[in-house]
C-alpha positions in Angstrom: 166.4 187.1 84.7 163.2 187.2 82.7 161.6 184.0 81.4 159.7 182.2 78.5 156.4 180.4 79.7 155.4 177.3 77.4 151.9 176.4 77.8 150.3 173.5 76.0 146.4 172.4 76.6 144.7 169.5 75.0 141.1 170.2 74.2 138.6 167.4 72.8 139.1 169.3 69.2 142.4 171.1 69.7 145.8 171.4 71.1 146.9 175.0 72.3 150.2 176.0 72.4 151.2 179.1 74.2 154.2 181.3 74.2 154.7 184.2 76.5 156.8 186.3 78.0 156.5 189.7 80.3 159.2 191.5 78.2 158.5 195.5 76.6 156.0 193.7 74.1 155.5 194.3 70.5 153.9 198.2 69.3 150.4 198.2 67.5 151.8 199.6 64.3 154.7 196.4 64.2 152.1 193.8 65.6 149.6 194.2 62.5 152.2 193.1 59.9 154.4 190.7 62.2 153.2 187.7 60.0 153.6 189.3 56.6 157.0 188.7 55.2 156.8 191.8 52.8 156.7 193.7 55.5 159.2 195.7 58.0 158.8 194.2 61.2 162.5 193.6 62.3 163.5 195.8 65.3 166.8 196.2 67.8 165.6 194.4 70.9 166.6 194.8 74.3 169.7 193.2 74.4 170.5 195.4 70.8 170.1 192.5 68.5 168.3 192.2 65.4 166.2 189.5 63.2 165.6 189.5 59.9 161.9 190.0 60.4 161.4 186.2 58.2 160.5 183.7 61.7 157.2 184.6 61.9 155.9 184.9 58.9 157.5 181.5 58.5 155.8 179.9 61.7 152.5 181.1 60.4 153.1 179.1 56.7 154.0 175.9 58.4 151.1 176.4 61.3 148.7 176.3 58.6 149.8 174.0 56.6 149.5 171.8 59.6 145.8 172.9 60.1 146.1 175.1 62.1 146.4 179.3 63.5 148.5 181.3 65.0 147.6 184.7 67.0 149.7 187.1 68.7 148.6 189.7 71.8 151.0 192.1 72.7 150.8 195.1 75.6 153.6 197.8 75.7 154.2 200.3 78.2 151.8 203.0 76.1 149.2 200.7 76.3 149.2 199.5 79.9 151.8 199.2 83.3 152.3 195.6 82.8 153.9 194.3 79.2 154.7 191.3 77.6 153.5 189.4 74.7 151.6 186.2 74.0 151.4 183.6 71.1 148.8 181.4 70.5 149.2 178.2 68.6 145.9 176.0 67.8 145.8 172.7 65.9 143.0 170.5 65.3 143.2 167.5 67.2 143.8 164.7 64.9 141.9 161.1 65.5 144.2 158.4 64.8 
């Protein structure tokens, strides 16, 4: 009964894309190396499953080669009483 907020915003240079949720977030050690595919980042979520640890570092290629950046914020319960995790997605605006 959790959910996913989408958030886009058009700027006069950029379009924002946010993903966020209010889930157990993402620890420090795991959230430096989420977009590096050499890297262990793959964990057993709430629900048990697993990834392979390859989507992110993926998003970030393709968000680049599109211009633009992606950034993560993440808060777990070590960190603060209220968790979850953010993504920010910013492409240039593009004049036609």
């Amino acid at each position: 009964n959790d959910e996913i907020l989408l958030i886009g915003n058009q700027e006069s240079d950029r379009l924002i894309i946010i993903v966020e949720d209010h889930g157990v977030g993402i620890p420090l050690d795991i959230r430096s190396k989420l977009f590096d595919v050499k890297s262990k980042t793959s964990r057993a979520d709430t629900g048990g499953e697993s990834g392979t640890g390859f989507g992110l570092p993926i998003v970030k290629v393709y968000v680049e080669r599109l211009g633009g950046k992606i950034n993560v914020h993440s808060v777990t319960a070590d960190e603060a009483k209220t968790t979850g995790t953010k993504f920010i997605i910013e492409f240039p605006k593009v004049s036609k």
